[in-house]
N, C-alpha and C positions, 0 to 999 in steps of 0.2 A: 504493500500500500504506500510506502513511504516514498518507492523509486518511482513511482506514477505519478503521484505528488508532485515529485519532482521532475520529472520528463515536464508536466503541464503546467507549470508556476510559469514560466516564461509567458505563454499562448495563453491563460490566463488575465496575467499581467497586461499584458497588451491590447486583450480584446476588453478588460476593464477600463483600460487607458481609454481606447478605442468610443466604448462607448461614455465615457466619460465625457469627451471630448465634444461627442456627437449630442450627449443630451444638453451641453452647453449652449451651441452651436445654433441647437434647435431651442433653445430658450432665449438664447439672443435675437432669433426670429418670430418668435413671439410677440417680445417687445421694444421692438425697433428703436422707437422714439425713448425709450423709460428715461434715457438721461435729460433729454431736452422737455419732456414734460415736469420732474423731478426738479429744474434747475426753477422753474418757471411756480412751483408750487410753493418749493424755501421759498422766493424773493415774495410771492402775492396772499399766500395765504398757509403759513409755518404753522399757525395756532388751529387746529379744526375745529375748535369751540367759536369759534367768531369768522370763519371763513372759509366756504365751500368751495374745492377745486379734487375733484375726481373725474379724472379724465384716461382716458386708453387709447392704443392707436393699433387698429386692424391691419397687415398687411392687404392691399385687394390689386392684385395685380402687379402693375409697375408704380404701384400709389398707394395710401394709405390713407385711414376711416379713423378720423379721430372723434370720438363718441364718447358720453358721460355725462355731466352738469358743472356747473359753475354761480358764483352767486355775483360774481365777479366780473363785468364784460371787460377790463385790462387788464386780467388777465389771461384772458382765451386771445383777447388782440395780439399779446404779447407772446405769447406761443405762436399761433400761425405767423407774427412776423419773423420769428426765430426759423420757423422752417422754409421760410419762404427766399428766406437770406442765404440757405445755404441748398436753395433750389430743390427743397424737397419736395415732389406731389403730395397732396391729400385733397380729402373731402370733408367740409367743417361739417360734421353732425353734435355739435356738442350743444346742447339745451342750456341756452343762457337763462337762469330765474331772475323775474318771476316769472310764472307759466300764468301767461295774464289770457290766454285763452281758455284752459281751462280752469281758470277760476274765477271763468265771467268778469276780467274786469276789475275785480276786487281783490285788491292787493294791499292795502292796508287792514288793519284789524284793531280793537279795541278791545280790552280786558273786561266782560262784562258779568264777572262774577268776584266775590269776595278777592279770594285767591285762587287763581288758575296754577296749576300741575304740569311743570313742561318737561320732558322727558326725552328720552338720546334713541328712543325708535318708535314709532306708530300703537303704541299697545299698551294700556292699564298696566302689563307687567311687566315694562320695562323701565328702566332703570329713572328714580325722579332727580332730573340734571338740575333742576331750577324751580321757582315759584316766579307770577307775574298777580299783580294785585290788581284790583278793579280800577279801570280806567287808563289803565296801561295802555298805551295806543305800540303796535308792533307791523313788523314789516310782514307779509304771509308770500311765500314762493311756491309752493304749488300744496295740490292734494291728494290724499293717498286715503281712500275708502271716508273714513269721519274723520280723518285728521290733520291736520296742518304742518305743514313747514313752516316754521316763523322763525322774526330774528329780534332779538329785545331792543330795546335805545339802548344797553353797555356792549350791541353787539354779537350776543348770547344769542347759537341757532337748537332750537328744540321743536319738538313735536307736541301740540296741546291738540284735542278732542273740542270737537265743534260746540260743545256744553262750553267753552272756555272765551273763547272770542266771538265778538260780532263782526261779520265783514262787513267792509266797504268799498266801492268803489272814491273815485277820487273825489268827488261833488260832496257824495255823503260825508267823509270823511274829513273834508274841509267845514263842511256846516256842524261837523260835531263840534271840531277845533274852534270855531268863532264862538260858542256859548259861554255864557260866563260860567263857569267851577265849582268847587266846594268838596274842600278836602274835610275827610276824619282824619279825628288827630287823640281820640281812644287808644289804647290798644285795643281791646275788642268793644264791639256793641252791635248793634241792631235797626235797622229800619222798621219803619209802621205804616197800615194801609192807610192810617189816619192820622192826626197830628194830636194821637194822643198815646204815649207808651205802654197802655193796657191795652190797644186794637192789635189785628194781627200782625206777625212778625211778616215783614216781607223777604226779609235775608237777614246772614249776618254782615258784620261789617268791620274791619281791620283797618289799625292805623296807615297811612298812607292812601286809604280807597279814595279814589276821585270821581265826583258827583258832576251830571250836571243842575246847576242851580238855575230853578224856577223863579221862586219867589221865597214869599216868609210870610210864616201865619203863628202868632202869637210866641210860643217859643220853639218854632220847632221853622224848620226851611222844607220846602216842597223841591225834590229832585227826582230826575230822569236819569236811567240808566242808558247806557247806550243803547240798548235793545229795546227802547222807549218805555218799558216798566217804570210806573210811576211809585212815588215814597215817600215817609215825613222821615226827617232826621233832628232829633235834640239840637239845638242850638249850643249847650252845654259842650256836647262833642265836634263841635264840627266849626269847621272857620271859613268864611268867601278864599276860594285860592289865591286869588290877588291879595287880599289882605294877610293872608300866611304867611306868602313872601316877601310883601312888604316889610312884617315883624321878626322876621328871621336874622340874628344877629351872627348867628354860627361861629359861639365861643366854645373855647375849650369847655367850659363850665354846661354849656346847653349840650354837648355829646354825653357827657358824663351825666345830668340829669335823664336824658332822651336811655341813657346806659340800662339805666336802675327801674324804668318802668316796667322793662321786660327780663328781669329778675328774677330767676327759677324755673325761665322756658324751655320745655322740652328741645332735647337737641332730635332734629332730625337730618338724616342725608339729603341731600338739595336742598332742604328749607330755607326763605329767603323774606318768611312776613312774620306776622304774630301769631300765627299758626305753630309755628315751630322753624327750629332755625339748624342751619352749621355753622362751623365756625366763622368761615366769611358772609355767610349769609348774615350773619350776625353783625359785626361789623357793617356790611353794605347797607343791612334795614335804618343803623344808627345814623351814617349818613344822611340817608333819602328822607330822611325826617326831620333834618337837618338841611335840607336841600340841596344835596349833593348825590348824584348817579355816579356810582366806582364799579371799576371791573366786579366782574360775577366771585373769581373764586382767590384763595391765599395766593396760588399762584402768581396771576395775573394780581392781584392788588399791590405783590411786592413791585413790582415795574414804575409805580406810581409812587410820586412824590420826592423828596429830598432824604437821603439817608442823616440818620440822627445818632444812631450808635453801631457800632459792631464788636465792642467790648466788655457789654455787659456793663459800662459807665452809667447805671440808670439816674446818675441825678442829672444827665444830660436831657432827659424826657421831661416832655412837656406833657400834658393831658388834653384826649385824644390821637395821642401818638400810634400808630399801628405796629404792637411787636410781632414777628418773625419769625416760624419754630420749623425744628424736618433735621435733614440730616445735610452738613455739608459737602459741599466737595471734595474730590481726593484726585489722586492720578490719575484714576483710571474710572471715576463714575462724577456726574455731574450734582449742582445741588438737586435737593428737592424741596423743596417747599409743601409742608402740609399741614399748619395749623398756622391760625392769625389770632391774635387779643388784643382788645385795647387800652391803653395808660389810664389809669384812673387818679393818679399820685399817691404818695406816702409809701412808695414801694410796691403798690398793687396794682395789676391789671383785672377787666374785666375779660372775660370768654366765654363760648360754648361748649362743653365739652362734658357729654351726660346732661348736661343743664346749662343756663346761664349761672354762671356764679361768680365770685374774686379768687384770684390766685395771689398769695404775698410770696414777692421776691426778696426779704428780709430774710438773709441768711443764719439770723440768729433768733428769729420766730419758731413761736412751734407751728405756726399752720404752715412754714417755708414748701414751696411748692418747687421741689427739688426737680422731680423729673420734668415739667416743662424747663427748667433752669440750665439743665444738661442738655437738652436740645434748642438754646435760644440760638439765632441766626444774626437779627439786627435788628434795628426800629427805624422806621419810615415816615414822613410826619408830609400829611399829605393836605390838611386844613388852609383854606386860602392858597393853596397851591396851583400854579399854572401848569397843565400836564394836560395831551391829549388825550389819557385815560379818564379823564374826569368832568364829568358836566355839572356846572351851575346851575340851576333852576333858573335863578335869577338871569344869568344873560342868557338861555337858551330857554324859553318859553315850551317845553317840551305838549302840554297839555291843552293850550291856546292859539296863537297863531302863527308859530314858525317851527320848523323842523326842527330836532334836536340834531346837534352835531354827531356823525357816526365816529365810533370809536375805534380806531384802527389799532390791533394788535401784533 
């Protein structure tokens, strides 16, 4: 057995080589283009949480079928200009979104429920990447049975279920934008058929939901949902949006009270309202109530702002400072970033994590909260900060009459 072995190791060898080479050879034929689409995905859209480019390229002939989607039209420009430079055939089939044919037209959406459920594929059981709260006006690229492809104002591409948004076309959509407002500013409570808070409940209602405001009857405001559902809301709970923003001072002092009202909240995966949160969902609701739109996740929120520490110097923090937690970099693997909190002073932050609660960085405390201590990263301090990651309220009218700036990642 052994001399046979050996007689065939050679002719073996070779016809592995052989086909090794071949099954190479034939995978390089596959796909042609992989480098020049690959160059063209790094430079237009790195992040897949905030920008869509899945594209393939068919051999058909003496030419090539480049097919897929994109959310992107520079960059599918900038791919066929790349082939076209270096005199390659094709045939563009690639579906630039949105798919405004089939979706009649209606390409903007509005969030017309408390809080909507946005998720990383078509289906109740998949994965929840996000929350979008009532009033949220989103981008929608096509549709897939009851579900939507949408893209948030920070950017954020998820799937919500036709219970979540109202379409519109661009008329509609515009007449929602010119009405006047009216934010809740509860953590939780409830609308009425009537303008009395013993008639029926018509939904519930989360800090952040944005109304449209009718009028006002005694103590309560008369609002329309985007889906024209009419409601009384407490005047107690609830403020004119323009007057919101008006009174918005966004002190370090007003994140840190905004901190403490949601105080013991359930932590949930994607959570992003008073529903329940994660860690940067946490952070980003403190924000937006605060009037300020930041990236969706830890990841993305480190990108933003001016770095404040990376030595663990915390008398350098200010409050509202965003700290930084995961694991560093080395030789041979890059950071991670996977937990955010924010500076509350006196040595503590707040966070998500099982709950909302305080973590004390006082190393001589008994409650010292060693193990986020062993994985801190840095602090970021992103308040009054100029950064394309971050919208104002105040100069980008996001729910009134002008588009919100898109956040490019």
């Amino acid at each position: 057995m052994k001399l046979i072995r050996k007689s065939y190791l050679p002719f073996l060898l070779t016809l592995f080589l052989f086909t090794s080479c071949q099954e190479k050879e034939e995978k390089e034929e596959e796909n042609p283009l992989e480098n020049h689409i690959a160059e063209v995905k790094k430079e237009y859209a790195p992040d897949g949480r905030v920008a869509l480019f899945e594209v393939e390229a068919e051999k058909n002939g003496d030419s090539y079928m480049l097919k897929g989607e994109s959310n992107d039209p520079e960059a599918v420009a900038a791919l066929k200009e790349k082939l076209q430079s270096e005199n390659i055939k094709f045939t563009d089939s690639i579906q630039v979104l949105p798919d405004t044919e089939g979706l009649e037209n209606k390409v903007h959406g509005v969030v017309k429920i408390s809080v909507a459920n946005l998720r990383d594929e078509p289906k109740h059981s998949a994965q929840l990447v996000t929350q979008a709260t009532l009033g949220m006006p989103v981008k929608v690229y096509k549709k897939e049975g009851s579900w939507y492809y949408i893209q948030t104002p920070e950017g954020y591409l998820a799937w919500v279920d036709y219970g979540g948004i109202e379409n519109m076309n661009e008329e509609e959509f515009s007449n929602w934008k010119s009405q006047e407002k009216l934010i809740f500013t509860e953590p939780t409570g409830n609308s009425y058929s009537e303008a009395d808070s013993d008639s029926q409940t018509v939904s519930d209602l989360v800090a952040g939901n944005i109304l449209e405001l009718i009028s006002e009857e005694n103590n309560f405001y008369t609002v329309e949902y985007p889906n024209g559902k009419k409601a009384f809301v407490e005047k107690a709970y609830a403020q004119p949006y323009k007057d919101w923003l008006t009174s918005l001072d966004q002190t370090e002092e007003d994140l840190v009270a905004t901190s403490y009202k949601l105080m013991g909240l359930p932590y949930l995966w994607g959570g992003t309202s008073p529903k329940g949160v994660d860690c940067s969902g946490y952070t980003k609701t403190i924000f937006f109530l605060n009037g300020m739109v930041i990236p969706r996740d830890a990841s993305q929120q480190i990108h933003t702002g001016d770095v404040v520490d990376t030595d663990k110097n915390f008398e350098n923090l200010e409050k509202g400072d965003l700290l930084f937690f995961g694991r560093p970099a080395t030789d041979s693997t890059s950071e991670r970033v996977i937990h955010v909190g924010m500076w509350i002073g006196d040595n503590k932050f707040i966070h998500s994590m099982g709950e909302v609660h305080i973590s004390n960085f006082d190393t001589e405390a008994e409650d010292f909260d060693e193990y986020n201590y062993n994985r801190y990263l840095r602090t970021k301090r992103i308040l009054n900060k100029e950064d394309k990651g971050l919208i104002y309220l105040k100069n980008t009218d996001l729910f009134t009459t002008a588009e919100a700036k898109e956040v490019k990642m």
